[in-house]
C-alpha atoms as one frame of an Amber mdcrd trajectory, in Angstrom:
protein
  47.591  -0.781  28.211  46.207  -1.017  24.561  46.052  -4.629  23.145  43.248
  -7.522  22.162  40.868  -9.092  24.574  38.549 -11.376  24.694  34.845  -9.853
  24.975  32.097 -10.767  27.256  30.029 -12.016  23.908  33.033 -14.425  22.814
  34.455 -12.215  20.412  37.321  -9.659  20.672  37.675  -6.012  21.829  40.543
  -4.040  20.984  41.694  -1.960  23.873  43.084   1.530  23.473  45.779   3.615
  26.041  42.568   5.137  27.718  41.169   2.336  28.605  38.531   2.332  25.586
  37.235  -1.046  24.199  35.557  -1.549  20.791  34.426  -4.409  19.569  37.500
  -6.029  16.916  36.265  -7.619  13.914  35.926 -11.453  13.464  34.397 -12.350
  10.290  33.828  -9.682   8.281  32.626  -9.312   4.717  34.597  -6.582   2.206
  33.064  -3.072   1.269  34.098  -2.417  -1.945  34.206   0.932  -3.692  35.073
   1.226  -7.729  35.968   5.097  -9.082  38.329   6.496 -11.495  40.945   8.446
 -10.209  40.289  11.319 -12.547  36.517  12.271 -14.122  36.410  10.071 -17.294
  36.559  11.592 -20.730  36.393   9.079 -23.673  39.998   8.402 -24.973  41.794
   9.448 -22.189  43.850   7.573 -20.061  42.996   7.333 -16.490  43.393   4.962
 -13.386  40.873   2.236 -12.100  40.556   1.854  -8.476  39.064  -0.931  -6.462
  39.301   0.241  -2.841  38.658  -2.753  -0.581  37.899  -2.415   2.780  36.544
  -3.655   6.613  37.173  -7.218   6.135  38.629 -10.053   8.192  40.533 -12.419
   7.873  42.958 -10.859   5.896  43.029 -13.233   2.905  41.442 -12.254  -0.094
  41.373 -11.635  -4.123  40.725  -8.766  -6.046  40.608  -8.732  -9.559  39.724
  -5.456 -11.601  37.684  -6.642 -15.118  37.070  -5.270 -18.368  33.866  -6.408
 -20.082  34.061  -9.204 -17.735  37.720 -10.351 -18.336  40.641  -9.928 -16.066
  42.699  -6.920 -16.576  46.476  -6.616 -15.147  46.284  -4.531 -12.276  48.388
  -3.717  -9.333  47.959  -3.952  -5.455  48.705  -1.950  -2.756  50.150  -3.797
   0.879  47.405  -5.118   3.081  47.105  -2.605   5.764  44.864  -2.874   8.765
  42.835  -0.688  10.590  42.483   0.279  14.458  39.562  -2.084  15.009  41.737
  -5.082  13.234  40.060  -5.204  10.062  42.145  -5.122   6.892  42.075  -2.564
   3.730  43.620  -2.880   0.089  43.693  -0.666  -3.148  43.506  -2.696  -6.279
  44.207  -0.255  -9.789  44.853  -0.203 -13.176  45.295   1.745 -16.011  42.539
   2.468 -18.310  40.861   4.509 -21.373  37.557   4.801 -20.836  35.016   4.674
 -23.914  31.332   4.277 -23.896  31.570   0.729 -25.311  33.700  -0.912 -22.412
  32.158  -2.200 -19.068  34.454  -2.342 -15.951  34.165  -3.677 -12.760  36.023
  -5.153  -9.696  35.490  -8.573  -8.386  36.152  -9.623  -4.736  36.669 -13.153
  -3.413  36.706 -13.544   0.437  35.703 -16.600   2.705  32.576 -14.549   4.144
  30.988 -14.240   0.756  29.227 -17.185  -0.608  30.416 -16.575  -4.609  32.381
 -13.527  -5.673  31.114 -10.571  -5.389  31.556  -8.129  -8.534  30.766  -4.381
  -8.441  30.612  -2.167 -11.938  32.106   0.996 -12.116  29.612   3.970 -12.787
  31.023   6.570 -15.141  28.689   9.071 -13.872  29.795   9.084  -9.896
């Protein structure tokens, strides 16, 4: 029967139907990716994305940034994955231009100060 158990090393497994265990995460700190949703072109609107991932416990903040200031965005629902670990999608709308700077910053309990990542234009 699938469900959460306690592994030999203290932490927790998650179980699956066949019997499968993999280790569940505990503490976990965020991966972060930053892309547009469409290649940029200079003038044109497109969409910011801050795709959050892997990280337990589920509390967190995300805040997309434009030359370092806070930029209204909008949040997906927290979903979790199979080994217990959560996932959000943080976006905004944007024109890009090659003045501008954006980024995505990330507060989480397992990181010792936020953690900010730029977007690059060029992946």
């Amino acid at each position: 029967m699938p469900g959460l158990l306690r592994s030999d090393r203290g932490g927790l497994s998650v179980s699956s139907p066949s019997g499968e265990q993999k280790d569940a995460c505990g503490l976990c700190p965020p991966k972060i990716q930053v892309y547009s949703r469409h290649p940029p072109e200079d003038g044109k609107p497109n969409y910011l994305n801050c795709y959050v991932y892997g990280f337990h416990p589920p509390q967190i903040e995300i805040d997309l940034l434009k030359n370092g200031e806070k930029i209204k965005s909008e949040q997906s629902d927290l979903s979790f994955s199979k080994d217990w670990s959560f996932y959000l999608l943080s976006h905004a709308e944007f024109t890009p231009n090659s003045k501008d700077q954006y980024s995505c910053r990330v507060k989480h309990v397992t990181l010792e100060q936020p953690r900010i990542v730029k977007w690059d234009r060029d992946l």
